[in-house]
matplotlib code that plots the C-alpha trace (Angstrom):
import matplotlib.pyplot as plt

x = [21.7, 25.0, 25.9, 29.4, 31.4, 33.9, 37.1, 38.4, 41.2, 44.5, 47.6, 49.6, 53.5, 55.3, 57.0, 60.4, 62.4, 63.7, 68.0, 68.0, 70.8, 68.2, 64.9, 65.2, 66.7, 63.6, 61.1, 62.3, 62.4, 58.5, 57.7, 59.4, 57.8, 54.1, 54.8, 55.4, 53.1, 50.6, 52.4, 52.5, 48.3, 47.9, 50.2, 48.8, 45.7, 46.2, 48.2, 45.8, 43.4, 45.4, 45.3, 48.8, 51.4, 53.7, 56.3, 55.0, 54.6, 58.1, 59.3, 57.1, 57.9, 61.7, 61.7, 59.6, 61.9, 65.2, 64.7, 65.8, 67.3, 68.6, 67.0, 69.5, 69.7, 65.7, 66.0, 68.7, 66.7, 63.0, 64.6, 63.5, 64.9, 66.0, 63.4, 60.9, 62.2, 61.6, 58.1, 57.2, 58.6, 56.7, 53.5, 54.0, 55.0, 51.6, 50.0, 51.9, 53.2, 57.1, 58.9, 62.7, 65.6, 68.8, 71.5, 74.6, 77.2, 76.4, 74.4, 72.9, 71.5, 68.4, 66.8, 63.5, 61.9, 58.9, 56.2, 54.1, 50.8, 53.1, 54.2, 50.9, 49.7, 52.6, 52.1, 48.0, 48.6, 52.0, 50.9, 48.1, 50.4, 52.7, 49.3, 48.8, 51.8, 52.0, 48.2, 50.2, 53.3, 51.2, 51.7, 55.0, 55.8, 58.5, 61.1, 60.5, 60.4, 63.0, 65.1, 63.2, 64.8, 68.2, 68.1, 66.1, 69.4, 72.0, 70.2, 70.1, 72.9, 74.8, 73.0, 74.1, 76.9, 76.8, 75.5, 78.4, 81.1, 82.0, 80.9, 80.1, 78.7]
y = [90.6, 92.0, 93.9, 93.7, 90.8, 88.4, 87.5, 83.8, 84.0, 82.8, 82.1, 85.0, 85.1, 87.6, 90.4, 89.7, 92.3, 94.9, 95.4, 99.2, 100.7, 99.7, 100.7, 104.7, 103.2, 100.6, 103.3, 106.0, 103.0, 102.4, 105.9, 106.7, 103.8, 105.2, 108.8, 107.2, 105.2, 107.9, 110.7, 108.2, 107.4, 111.3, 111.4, 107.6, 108.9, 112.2, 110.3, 107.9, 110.3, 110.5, 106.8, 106.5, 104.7, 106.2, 104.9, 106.5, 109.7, 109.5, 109.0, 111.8, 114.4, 113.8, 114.3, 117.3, 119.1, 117.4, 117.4, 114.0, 111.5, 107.9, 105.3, 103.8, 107.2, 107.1, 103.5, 104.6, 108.0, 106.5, 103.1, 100.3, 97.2, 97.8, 95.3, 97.5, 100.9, 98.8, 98.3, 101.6, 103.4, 100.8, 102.0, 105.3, 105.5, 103.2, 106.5, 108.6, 110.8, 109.4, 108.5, 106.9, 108.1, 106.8, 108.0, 109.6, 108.6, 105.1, 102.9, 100.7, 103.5, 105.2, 108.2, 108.8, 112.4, 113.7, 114.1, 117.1, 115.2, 114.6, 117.9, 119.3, 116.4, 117.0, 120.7, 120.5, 118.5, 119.2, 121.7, 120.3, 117.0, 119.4, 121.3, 117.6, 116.5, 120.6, 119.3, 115.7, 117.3, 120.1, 118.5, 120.4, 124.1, 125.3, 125.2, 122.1, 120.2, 122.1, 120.4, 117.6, 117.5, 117.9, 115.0, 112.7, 113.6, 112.6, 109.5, 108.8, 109.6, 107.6, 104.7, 104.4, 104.5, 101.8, 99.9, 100.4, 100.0, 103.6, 103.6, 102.5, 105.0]
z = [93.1, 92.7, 89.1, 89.9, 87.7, 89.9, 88.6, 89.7, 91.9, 90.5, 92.2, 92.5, 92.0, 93.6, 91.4, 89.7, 91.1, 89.1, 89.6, 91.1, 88.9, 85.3, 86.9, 85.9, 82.1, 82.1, 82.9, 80.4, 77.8, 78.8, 78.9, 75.5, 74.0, 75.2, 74.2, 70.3, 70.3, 71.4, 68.5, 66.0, 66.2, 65.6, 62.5, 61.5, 61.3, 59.7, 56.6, 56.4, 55.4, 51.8, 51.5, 52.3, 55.1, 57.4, 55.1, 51.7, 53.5, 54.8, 51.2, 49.7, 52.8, 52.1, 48.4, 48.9, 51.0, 50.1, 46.5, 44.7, 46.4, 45.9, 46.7, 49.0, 50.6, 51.1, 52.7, 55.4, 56.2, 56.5, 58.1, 55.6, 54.5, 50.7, 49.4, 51.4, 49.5, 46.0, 47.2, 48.7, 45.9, 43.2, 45.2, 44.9, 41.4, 40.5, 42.8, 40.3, 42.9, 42.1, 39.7, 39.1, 37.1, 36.1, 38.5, 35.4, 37.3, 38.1, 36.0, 39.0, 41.3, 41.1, 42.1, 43.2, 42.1, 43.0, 40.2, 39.8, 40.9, 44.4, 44.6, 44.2, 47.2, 49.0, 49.1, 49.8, 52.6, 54.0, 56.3, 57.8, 58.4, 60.3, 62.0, 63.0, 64.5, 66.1, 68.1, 69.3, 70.8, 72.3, 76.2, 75.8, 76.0, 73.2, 75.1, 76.8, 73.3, 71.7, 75.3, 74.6, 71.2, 72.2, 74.6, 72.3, 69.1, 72.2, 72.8, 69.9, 68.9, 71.8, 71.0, 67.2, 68.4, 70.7, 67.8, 65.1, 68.0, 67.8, 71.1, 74.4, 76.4]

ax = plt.figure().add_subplot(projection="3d")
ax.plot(x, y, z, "-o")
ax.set_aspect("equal")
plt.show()
């Protein structure tokens, strides 16, 4: 008897083919997808472990080295929408680890501080976080992700670009 499992045969369609001049852009895009995917499970997993998101950690890794920032600021650096800045920064202040203050020059902003219970966290776990992320981009030699980083800013930086009409690369 046979151990090995069969598979009905299905009709087979023949492979949409791919326009020459976007197969290198299609690939990058696949392989760039992959590569974050693959970081972002290491760094997932590492914040995790203080029972916090990738978002929350975002906040709390930008106030600690940037010092206070408002909250509109926070939700165009860490990429939320703002309704998703009220609720990450309401989690974190039920965590104790932020808190808000009145912004003296206009009465409808805010700024998000760091308390000293997320100082203290931040400062406990900060470098291993970074040790973390250090072990996920280790495929690369220095130089190959400081070029790495370069090409990844122009990119970037082309793209947004692109997207506000500045643009069109």
């Amino acid at each position: 008897m046979s151990t090995t499992t069969r598979h009905p045969t299905r009709p087979t369609a023949p492979p949409a083919p791919v326009d020459p001049r976007h197969a290198d852009d299609l690939k990058l895009w696949v392989v760039l997808s992959r590569a974050h995917a693959a970081i972002e499970k290491h760094v997932q997993r590492d914040i995790a472990a203080h029972d916090l998101s990738i978002a929350e950690f975002g906040i709390l890794e930008l106030l600690y080295h940037k010092g206070p920032q408002l909250l509109g600021d926070i939700q165009r650096r860490i990429l939320v929408s703002s309704g998703g800045i009220t609720f990450l920064v309401d989690r974190l202040e039920g965590k104790g680890l932020v808190a808000r203050e009145a912004c003296p020059s206009d009465r409808r902003a805010r700024y998000a501080v760091l308390t000293a219970a997320g100082r203290q966290l931040m400062k406990r776990i900060f470098p291993r976080h970074a040790a973390a992320v250090s072990r996920a981009l280790s495929g690369l030699t220095r130089d190959e992700r400081h070029t790495a980083t370069k090409l990844l800013k122009a990119l970037g930086l082309s793209a947004a670009a692109m997207e506000s009409g500045a643009g069109t690369k």
